[in-house]
BAGU-68452 format. One record per residue: residue in one letter; x negated, y negated, z negated of N, C-alpha, C in turn. Coordinates in pm, whole numbers. Layout:
! BAGU-68452
+-----+--------+--------+--------+--------+--------+--------+--------+--------+--------+
| res |    n_X |    n_Y |    n_Z |   ca_X |   ca_Y |   ca_Z |    c_X |    c_Y |    c_Z |
+-----+--------+--------+--------+--------+--------+--------+--------+--------+--------+
|   a |      X |      Y |      Z |      X |      Y |      Z |      X |      Y |      Z |
...
+-----+--------+--------+--------+--------+--------+--------+--------+--------+--------+
//
This chain:
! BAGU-68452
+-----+--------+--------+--------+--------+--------+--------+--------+--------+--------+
| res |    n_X |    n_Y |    n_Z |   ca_X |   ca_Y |   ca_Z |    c_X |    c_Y |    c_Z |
+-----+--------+--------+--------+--------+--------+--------+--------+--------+--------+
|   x | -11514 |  -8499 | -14419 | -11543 |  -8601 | -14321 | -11694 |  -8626 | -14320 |
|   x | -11776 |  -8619 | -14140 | -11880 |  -8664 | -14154 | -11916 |  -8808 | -14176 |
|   x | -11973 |  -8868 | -14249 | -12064 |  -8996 | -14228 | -12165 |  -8977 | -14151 |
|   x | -12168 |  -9078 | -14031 | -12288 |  -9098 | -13960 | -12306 |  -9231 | -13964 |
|   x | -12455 |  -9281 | -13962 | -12495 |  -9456 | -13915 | -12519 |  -9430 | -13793 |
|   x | -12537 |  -9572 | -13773 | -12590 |  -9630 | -13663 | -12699 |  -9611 | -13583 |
|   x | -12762 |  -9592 | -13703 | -12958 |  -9592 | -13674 | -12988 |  -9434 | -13566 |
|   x | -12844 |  -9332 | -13625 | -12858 |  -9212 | -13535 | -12805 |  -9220 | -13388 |
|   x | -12744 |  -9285 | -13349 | -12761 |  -9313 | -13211 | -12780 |  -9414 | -13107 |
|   x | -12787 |  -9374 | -12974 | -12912 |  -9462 | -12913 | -12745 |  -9533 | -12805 |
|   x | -12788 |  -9686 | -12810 | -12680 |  -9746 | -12800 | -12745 |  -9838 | -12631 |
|   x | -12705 |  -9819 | -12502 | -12750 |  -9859 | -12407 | -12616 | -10006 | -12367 |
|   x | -12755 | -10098 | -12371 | -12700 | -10250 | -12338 | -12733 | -10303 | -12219 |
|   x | -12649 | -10378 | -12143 | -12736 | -10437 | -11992 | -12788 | -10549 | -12056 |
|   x | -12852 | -10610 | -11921 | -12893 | -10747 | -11988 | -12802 | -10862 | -12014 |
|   x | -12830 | -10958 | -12068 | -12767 | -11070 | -12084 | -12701 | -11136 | -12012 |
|   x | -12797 | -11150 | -11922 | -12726 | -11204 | -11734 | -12627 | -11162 | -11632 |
|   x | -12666 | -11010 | -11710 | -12557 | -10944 | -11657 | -12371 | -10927 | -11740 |
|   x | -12411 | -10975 | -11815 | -12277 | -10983 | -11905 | -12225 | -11144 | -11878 |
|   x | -12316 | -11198 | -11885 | -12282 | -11362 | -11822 | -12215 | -11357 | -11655 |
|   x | -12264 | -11263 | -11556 | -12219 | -11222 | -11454 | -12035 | -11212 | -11479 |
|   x | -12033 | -11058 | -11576 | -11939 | -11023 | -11560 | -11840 | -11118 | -11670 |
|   x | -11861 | -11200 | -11750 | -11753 | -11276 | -11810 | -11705 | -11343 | -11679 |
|   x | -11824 | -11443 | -11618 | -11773 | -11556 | -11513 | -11690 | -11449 | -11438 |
|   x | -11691 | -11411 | -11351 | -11593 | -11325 | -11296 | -11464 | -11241 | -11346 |
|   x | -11463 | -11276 | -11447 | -11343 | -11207 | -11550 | -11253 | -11351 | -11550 |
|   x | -11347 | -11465 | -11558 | -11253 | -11552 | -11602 | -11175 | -11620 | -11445 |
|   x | -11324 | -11585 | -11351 | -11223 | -11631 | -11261 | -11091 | -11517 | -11184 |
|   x | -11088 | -11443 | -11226 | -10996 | -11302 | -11179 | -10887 | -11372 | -11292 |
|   x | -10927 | -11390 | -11400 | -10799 | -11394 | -11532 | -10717 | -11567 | -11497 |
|   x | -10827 | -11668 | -11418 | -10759 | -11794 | -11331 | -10676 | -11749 | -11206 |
|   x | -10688 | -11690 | -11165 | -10624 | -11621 | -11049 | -10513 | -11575 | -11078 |
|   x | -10514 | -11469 | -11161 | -10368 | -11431 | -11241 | -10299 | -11502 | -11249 |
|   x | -10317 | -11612 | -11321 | -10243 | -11719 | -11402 | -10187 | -11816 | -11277 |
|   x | -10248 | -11812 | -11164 | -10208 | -11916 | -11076 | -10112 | -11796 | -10960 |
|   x | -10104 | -11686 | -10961 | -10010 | -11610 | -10948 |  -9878 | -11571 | -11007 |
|   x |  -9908 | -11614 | -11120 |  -9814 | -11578 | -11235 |  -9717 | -11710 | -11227 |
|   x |  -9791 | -11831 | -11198 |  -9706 | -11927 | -11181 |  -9595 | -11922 | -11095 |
|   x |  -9707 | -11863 | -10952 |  -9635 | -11867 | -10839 |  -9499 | -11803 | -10831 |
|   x |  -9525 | -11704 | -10905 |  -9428 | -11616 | -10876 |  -9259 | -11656 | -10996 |
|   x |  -9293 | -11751 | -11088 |  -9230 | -11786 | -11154 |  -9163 | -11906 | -11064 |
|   x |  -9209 | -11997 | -10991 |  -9132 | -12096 | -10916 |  -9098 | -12048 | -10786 |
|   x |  -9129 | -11892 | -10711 |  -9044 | -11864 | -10663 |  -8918 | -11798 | -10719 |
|   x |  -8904 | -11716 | -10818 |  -8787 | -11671 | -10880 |  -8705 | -11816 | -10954 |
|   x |  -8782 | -11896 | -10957 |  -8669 | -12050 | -10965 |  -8610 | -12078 | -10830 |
|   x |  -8673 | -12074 | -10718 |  -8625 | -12111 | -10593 |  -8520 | -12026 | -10577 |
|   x |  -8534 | -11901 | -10604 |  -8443 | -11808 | -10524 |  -8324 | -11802 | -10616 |
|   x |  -8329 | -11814 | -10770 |  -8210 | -11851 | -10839 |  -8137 | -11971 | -10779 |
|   x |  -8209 | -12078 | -10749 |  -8157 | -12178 | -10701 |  -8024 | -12175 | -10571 |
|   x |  -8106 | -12071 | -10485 |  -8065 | -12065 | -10379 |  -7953 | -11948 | -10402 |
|   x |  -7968 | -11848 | -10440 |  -7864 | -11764 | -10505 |  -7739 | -11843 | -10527 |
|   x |  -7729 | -12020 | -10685 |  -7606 | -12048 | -10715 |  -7564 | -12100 | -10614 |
|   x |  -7663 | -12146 | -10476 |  -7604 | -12236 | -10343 |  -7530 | -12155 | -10304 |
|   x |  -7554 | -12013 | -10272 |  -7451 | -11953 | -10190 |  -7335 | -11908 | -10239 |
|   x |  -7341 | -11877 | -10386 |  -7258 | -11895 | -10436 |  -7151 | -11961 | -10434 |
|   x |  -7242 | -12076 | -10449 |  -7129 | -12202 | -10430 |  -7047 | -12229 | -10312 |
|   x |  -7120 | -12239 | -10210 |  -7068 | -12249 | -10081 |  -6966 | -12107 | -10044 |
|   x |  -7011 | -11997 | -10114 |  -6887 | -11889 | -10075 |  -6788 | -11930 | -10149 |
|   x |  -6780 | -11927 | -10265 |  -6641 | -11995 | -10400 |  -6591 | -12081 | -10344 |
|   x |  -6615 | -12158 | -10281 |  -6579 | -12328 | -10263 |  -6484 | -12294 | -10152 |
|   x |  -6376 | -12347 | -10197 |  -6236 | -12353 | -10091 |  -6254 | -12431 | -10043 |
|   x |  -6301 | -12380 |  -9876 |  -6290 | -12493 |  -9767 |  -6157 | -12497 |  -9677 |
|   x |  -6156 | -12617 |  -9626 |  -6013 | -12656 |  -9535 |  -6091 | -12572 |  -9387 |
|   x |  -6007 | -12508 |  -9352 |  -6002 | -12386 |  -9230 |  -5984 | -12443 |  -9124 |
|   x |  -6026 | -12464 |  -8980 |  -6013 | -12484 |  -8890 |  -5902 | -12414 |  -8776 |
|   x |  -5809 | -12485 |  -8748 |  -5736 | -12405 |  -8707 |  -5706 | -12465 |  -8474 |
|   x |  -5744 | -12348 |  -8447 |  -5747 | -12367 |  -8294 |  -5672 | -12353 |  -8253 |
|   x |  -5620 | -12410 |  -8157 |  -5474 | -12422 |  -8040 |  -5517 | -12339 |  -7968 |
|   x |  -5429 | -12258 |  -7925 |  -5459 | -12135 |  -7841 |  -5342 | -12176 |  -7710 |
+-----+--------+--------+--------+--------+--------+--------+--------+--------+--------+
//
């Protein structure tokens, strides 16, 4: 196994500002997520919701209407 340091290679950094750039924009992309992630969690509540309604309303023995002909 080779050992190499550090000191042997040349290590390219942006600037500071520019990493401050790209956090703020990480965090607001990673807020975004999260307010998607919600979304999409209280629609799959809605639609469960609505799922046991029809449910219900199909199961549910209703009194039948019956027409004079």
């Amino acid at each position: 196994m080779i050992e190499e340091t550090i000191e042997n290679h040349l290590i390219s950094l942006t600037p500071f500002n520019e990493h401050q750039i790209i956090v703020f924009k990480l965090d607001e992309l990673m807020q975004y997520c999260d307010e998607l992630e919600a979304s999409i969690k209280e629609s799959q509540q809605q639609n469960e919701m609505l799922l046991q309604q029809v449910l219900r309303e199909a199961l549910d023995p209703k009194e039948k209407e019956v027409y004079n002909v």
